[in-house]
C-alpha positions as CSV (number, residue, x, y, z in Angstrom):
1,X,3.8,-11.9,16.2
2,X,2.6,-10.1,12.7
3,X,5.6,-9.0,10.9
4,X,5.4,-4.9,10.2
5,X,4.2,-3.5,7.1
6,X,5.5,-0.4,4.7
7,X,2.9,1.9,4.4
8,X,4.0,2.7,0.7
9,X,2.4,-0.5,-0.1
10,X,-0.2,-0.5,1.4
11,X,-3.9,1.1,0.6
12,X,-3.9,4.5,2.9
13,X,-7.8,3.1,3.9
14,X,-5.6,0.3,5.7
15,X,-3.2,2.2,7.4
16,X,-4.8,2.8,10.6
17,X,-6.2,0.0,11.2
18,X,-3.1,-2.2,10.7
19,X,-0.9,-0.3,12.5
20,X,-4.1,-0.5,15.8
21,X,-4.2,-4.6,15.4
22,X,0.1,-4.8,14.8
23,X,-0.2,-3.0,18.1
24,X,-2.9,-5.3,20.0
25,X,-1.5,-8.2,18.6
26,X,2.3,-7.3,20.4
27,X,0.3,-6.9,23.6
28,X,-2.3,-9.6,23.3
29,X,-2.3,-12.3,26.4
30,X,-5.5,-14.8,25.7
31,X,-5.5,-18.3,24.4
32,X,-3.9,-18.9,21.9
33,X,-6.1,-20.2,19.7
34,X,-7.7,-16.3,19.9
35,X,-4.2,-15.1,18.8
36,X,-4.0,-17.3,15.9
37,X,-7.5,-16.2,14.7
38,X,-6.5,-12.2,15.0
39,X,-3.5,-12.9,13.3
40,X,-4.9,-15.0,10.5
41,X,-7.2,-11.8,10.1
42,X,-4.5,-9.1,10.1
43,X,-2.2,-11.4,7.9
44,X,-5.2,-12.1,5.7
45,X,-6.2,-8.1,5.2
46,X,-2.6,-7.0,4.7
47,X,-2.1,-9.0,2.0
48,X,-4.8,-8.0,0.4
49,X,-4.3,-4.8,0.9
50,X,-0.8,-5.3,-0.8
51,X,-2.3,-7.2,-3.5
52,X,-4.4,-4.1,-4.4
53,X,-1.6,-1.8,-3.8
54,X,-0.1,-4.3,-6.8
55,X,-3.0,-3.7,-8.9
56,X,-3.5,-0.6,-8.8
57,X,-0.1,0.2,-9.8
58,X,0.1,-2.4,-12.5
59,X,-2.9,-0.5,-13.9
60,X,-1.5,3.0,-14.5
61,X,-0.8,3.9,-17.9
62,X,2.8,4.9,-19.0
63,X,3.0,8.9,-19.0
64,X,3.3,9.8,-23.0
65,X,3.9,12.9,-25.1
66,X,2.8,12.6,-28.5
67,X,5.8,14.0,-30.5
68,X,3.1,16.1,-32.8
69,X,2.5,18.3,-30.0
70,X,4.7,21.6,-29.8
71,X,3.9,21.6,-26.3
72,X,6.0,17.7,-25.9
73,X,9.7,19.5,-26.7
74,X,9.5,21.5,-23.9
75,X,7.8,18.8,-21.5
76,X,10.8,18.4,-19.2
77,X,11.7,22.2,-19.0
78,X,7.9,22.2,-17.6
79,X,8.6,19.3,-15.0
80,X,11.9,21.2,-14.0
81,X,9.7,24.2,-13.3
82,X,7.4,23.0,-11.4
């Protein structure tokens, strides 16, 4: 049996269909051979998926105010309000 995944790391394109196979695969009665081939396929797409997820969040730049700009002093009053 697949171990569950967290959909916060996983891409949201992935969701559905991991949680559909997680759920065939807990019900799934043919050879086992079959089995292993489904699961290799649903093991094999969720990590990728994760890996991505990894990626993508390994590739976003650090949030900076340049001190220069008057608006930067008030930056966190501004977050608070919104």
């Amino acid at each position: 049996m697949p171990t569950s995944f967290d959909p916060e790391q996983v891409l949201q394109r992935d969701i559905a269909w991991l949680k559909r196979r997680h759920r065939q695969l807990s019900r799934f009665r043919a050879p086992a051979e079959k089995r292993e081939a489904l699961e290799s396929a649903y093991r094999q797409r969720l990590e990728s998926s994760q890996a991505r997820v990894t990626q993508r969040r390994a590739g976003v730049p650090p949030l900076q105010r340049p001190p220069e700009l008057p608006i930067s002093a008030h930056a966190d009053a501004i977050v608070e309000a919104i």
